[in-house]
N, C-alpha and C positions, 0 to 999 in steps of 0.2 A: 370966837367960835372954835373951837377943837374940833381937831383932824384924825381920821383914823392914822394908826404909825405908818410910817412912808410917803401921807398924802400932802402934798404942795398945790399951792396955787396955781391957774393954769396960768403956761406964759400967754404972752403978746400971742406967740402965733398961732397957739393950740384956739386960740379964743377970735381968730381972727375970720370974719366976713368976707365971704368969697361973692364980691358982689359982681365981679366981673364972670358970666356966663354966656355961652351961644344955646343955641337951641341945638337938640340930640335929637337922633332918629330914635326911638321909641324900640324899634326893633334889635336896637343892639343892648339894652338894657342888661343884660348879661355880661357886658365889659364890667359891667361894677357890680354885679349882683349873682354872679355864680355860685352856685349853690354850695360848689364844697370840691372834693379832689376828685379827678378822673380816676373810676375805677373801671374795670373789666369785670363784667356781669358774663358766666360760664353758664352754660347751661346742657341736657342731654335728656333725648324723647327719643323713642322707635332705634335704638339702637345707633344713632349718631350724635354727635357731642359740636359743642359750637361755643364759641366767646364774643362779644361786640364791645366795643369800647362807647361807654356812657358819661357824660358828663351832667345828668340833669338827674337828678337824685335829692330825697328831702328826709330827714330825720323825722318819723309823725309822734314815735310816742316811746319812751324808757320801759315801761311792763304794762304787758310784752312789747317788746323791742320792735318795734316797725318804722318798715322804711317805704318811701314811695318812690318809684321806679318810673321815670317816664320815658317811652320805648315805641316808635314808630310802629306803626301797623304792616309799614314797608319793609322792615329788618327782619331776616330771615328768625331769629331770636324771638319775636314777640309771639311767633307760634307754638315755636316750641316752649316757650315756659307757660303760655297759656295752655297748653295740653295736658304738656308733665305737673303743674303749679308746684314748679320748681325751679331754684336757681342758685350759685353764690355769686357771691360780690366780691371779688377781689382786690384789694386796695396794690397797686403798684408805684412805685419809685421813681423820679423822678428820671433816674437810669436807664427807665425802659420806654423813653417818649418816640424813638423813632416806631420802637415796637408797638408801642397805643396807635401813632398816625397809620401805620399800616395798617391793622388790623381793624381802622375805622374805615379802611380804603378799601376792606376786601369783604367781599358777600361769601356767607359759608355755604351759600345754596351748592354751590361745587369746588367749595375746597376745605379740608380741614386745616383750619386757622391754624390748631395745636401743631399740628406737623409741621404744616408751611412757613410757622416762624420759631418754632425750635422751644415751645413753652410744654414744660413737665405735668401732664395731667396726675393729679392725688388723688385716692378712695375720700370720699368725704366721708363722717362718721353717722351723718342722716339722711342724708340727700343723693341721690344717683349722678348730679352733676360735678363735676370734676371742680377741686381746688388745683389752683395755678401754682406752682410750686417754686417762681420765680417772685411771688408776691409776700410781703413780710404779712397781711395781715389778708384773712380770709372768712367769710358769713357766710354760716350754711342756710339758706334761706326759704321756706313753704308762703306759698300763695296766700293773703289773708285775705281778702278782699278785691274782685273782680267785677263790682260793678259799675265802676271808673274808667273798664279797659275801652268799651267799644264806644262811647262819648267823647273820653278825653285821653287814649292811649296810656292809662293811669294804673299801674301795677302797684298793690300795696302787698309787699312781704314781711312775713315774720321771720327774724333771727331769731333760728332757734338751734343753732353751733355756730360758737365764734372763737376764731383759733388765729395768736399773735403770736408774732415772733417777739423773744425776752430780748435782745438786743438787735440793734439800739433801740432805745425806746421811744425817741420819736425818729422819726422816717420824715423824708423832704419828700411830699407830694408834689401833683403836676396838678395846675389850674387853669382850665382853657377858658379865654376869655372870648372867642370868636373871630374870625378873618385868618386861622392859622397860630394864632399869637396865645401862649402859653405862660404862664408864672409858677413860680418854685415856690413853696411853702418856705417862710424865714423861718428865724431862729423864735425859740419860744421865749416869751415874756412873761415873768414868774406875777403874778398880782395877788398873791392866794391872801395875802395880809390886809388886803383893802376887801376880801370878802365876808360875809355871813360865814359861821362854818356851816348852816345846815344845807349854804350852796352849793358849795366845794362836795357836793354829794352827786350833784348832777352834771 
């Protein structure tokens, strides 16, 4: 049987049976199942500005660009972008992890986060809410969809300005996996040769 170019049989160990398992708390699910990189989600209503640090986030759909936000009812944040149905997402660096756990540590109800830990607010080009100007990559984002909020704390926005830094091109993210413990996005692994081209699209 013929292989696409590059592709080998799997070894022994890629192919091997993990039959020795204990049982998992259910609740930590998210050790293995995190959704994607910590970002800081900014946001500004009634003349004050605020940022919280999110790790639960989900890609819904390519055009238009939506993304789902899940954002405690508790978090000073979740009022204000439900007010304003506005926000961005700013993706940060691995660089700035002590500055994510901070800023997951501090309520904006009386403090500005931006000041308090020395991060650059930017004019966004649609949105009132401020891009982080320490973040390589930033989503200017409107409200799509709020009827998820007051059921399941479930924000769906639309990117509708997204603005990347040209170097480097890829960025080492921060992945929190739960109890404190964090992971670095590796290095990337080229496969484009074992693809479809008309995947390589998406």
């Amino acid at each position: 049987m013929a292989h696409p170019a590059g592709h080998t049989h799997a070894s022994a160990a890629q192919g091997a049976v993990h039959a020795a398992r204990d049982d998992f708390p259910v609740s930590r699910a998210r050790r293995f199942l995190e959704p994607g990189p910590i970002v800081l989600v900014s946001s500004h209503h009634a003349g004050r500005r605020n940022v919280m640090t999110l790790g639960w986030h989900m890609v819904l759909e390519f055009t238009p660009s939506l993304v789902g936000l899940m954002i405690s009812a508790g978090n000073h944040s979740f009022e204000m972008i439900r007010k304003s149905g506005e926000c961005v997402i700013n993706v940060p660096t691995a660089a700035l992890a002590d500055t994510i756990v901070g800023i997951g540590n501090t309520s904006g109800r009386g403090t500005d986060k931006f000041a308090h830990f020395g991060l650059t607010a930017q004019k966004g080009s649609i949105v009132e809410a401020p891009l982080i100007g320490q973040c390589p990559v930033c989503f200017e984002c409107c409200l799509h969809d709020d009827t998820l909020v007051a059921a399941r704390n479930l924000f769906i926005v639309e990117v509708v300005k997204a603005h990347a830094a040209v170097t480097p091109e890829e960025i080492e993210t921060l992945h929190y996996t739960g109890g404190g413990i964090f992971r670095r996005s590796g290095g990337a692994l080229d496969k484009r040769a074992l693809f479809r081209p008309e995947m390589l699209e998406v």
